[in-house]
C-alpha positions in Angstrom: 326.6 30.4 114.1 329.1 33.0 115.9 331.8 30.1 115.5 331.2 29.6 111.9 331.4 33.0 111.1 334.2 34.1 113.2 336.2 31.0 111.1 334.7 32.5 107.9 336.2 35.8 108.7 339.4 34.5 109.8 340.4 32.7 106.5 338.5 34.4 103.7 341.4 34.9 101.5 341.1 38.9 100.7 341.5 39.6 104.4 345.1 40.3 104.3 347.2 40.6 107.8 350.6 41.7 108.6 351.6 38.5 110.2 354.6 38.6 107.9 355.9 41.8 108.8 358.3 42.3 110.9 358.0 43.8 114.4 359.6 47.3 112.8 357.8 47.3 109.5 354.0 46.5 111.7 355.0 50.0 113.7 355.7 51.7 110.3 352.7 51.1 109.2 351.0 52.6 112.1 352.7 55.8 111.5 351.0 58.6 110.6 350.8 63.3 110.9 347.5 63.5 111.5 347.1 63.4 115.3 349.7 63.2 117.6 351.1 59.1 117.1 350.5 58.5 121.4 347.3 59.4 121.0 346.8 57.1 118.6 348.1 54.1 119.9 346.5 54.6 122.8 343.7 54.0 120.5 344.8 51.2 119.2 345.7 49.7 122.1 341.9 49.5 123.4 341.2 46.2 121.3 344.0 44.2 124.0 342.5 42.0 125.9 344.1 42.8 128.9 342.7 46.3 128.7 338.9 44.5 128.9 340.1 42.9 132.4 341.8 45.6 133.9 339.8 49.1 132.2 336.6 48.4 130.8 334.7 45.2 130.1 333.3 46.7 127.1 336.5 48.8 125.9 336.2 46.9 122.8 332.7 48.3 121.8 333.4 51.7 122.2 336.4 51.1 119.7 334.3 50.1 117.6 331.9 52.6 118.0 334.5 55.6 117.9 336.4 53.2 114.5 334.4 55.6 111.8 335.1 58.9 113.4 338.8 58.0 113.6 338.9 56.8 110.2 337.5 60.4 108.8 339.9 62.2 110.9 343.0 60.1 109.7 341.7 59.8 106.1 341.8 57.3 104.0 345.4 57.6 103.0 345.9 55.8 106.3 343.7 53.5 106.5 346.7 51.3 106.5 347.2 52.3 110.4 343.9 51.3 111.2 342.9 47.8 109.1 344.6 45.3 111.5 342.5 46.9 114.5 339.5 46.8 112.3 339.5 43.4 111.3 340.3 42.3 115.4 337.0 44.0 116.1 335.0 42.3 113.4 336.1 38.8 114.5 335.7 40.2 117.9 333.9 37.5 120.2 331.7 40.0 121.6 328.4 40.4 119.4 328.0 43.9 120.8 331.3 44.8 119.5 330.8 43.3 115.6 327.1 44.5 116.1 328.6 48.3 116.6 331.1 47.4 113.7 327.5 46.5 111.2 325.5 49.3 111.7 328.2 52.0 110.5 330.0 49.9 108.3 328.0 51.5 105.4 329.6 55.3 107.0 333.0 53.6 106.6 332.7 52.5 103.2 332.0 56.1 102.0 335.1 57.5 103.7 337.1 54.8 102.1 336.3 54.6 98.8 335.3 51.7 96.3 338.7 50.5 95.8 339.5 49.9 99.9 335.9 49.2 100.4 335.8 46.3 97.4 339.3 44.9 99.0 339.4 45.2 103.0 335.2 45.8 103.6 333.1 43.7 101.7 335.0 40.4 103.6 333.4 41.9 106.5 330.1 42.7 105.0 330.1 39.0 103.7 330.7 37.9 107.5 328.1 40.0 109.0 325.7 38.4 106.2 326.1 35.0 108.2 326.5 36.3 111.7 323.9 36.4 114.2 320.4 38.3 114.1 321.5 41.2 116.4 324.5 41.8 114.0 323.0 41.0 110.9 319.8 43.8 111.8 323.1 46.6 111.4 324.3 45.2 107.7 320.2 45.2 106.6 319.4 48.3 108.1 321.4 50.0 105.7 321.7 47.1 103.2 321.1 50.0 100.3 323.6 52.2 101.0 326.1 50.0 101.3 325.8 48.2 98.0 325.4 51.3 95.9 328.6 52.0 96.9 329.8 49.2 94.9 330.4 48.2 91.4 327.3 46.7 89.6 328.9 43.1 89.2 329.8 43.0 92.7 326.3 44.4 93.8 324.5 41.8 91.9 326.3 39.2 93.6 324.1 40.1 96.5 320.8 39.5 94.4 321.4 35.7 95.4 321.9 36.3 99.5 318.9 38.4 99.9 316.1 35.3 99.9 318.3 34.6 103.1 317.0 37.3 105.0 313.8 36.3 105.2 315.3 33.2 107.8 316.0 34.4 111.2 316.5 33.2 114.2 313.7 33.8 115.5 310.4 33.5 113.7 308.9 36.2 115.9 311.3 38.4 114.9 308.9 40.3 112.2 310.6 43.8 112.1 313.7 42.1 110.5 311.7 41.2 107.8 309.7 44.7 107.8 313.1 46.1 107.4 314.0 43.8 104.6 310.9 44.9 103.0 311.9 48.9 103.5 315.2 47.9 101.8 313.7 46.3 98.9 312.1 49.3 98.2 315.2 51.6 97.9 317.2 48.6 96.2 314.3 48.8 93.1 317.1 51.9 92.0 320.1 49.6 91.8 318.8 46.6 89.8 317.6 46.2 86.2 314.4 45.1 85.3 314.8 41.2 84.6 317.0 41.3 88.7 314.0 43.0 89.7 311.5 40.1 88.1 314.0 37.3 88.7 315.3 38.2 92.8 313.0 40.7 94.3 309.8 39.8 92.8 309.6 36.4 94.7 310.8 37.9 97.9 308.3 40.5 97.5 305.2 37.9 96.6 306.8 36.4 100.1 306.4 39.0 102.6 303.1 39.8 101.3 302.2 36.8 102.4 303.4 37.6 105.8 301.3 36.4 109.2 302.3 40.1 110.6 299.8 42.9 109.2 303.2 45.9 109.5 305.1 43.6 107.3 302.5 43.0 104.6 301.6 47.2 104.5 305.2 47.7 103.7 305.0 44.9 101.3 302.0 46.1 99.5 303.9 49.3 98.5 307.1 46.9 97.3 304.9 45.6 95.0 303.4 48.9 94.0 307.1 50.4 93.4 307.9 47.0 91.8 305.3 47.5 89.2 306.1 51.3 88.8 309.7 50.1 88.0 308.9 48.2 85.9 306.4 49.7 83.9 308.7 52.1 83.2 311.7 50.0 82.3 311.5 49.7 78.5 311.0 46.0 78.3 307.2 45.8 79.1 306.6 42.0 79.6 307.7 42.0 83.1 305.5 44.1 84.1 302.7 42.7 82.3 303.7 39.2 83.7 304.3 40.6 87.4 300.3 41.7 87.1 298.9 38.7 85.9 300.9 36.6 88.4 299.0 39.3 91.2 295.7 38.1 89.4 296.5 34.3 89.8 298.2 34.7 93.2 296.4 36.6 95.2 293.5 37.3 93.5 292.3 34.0 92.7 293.1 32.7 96.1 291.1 30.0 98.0 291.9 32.1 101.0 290.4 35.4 102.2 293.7 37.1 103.1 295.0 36.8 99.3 291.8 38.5 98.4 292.0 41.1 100.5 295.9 41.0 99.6 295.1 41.6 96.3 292.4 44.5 96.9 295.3 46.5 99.2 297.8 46.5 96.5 295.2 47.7 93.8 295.1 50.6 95.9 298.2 51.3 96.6 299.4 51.1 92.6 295.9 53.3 92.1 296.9 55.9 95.0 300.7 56.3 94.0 299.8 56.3 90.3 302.0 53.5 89.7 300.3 53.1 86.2 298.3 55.4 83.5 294.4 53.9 84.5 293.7 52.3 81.0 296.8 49.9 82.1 295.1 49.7 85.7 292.2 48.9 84.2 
């Protein structure tokens, strides 16, 4: 896995490096009058190798975890000084280091913008998607502000990956799916009705579903914002189709636990008045 993506990172094609710079242009374009320029090579200098061996093991990771704070106090106007150090860390073979790199990656893309984030950041988001468990937990932790920093086409692109995050590595590993389900929730702002019905609905109908009883009380209020969201929206047949798929799934069920499925998010949509009761009813 930590090969695969490490490759993918490597040669996806909108991670641009200065490899064809010359010696003197590279140090230009770590120039900046921010903060005295020693200091911030020093910085700079803490994702050498040699620097792991003879300072710190872990010198790397506390780059990374420092990367966000640096980039405010530079500003984006120089981000240029910092994207080659960026991009070492996130192909970093440490999964500490591109774990540290996930969780604020979301921070980084507010400081930059939508234009640097679209063209230097979302190559790294795409990475993390496909890296290990303990590195992707940082990208779906705050999945939602991340992609509504982004421009609707390139947000729905994501519609497609998020089915993946119900796989793990491990199958006992329920909070990442809990935490998938906490995202859905917020993502319910971002997509349309018909993405809603098409990409979260099944997902949704999934973890609720789920052999852990934390993951299906988070999914029991999905559904109850789902149908709330829906109602709303101004095409009604979703909605009307999302409850009568409720009736036949869950409802109708051979099995106890849809039953009882079914009975929990009644009253969850009746608690949160998710619909006017005549609809309920």
């Amino acid at each position: 896995n930590m090969d695969s993506t490490l490759h993918y990172i490597h040669n996806d094609s909108d991670l641009s490096t200065n490899s064809s710079f010359s010696p003197e242009e590279e140090r230009k374009s770590k120039v900046q009058d921010v903060v005295p320029q020693a200091l911030l090579d020093q910085y700079l200098s803490m994702t050498d190798p040699s620097r792991a061996q003879t300072v710190d093991t872990e010198i790397a990771k506390h780059c990374a975890y420092s990367l966000p704070g640096v980039a405010l106090t530079l500003g984006r106007q120089n981000w240029h000084c910092l994207k080659d150090t960026y991009e070492t860390l996130a192909s970093d073979m440490q999964w500490k280091v591109r774990r540290t790199l996930a969780f604020s990656i979301h921070e980084l893309a507010v400081i930059l913008g939508d234009q640097l984030t679209a063209g230097d950041l979302v190559p790294v988001f795409n990475g993390f998607l496909k890296d290990l468990d303990e590195v992707r937990i940082g990208v779906l932790k705050h999945l939602h502000d991340f992609l509504k920093l982004l421009h609707l086409d390139k947000r729905r692109e994501y519609l497609y990956q998020l089915q993946e995050f119900l796989v793990t590595d491990n199958s006992r590993n329920w909070r990442f799916r809990a935490e998938l389900a906490e995202q859905l929730i917020l993502l319910l702002d971002l997509y349309s009705a018909r993405d809603i019905y098409d990409y979260l609905r099944p997902i949704a109908f999934s973890l609720c579903a789920d052999k852990v009883s934390s993951v299906r009380w988070i999914s029991y209020k999905l559904v109850s914002e789902m149908v709330k969201k829906l109602y709303m929206a101004s095409t009604s047949t979703f909605v009307v189709d999302l409850m009568n798929e409720l009736v036949e799934k869950f409802c109708r069920c051979p099995k106890w636990s849809g039953r009882q499925t079914f009975v929990f998010i009644c009253q969850t949509i009746s608690e949160d008045d998710c619909l006017p009761m005549d609809q309920f009813a």
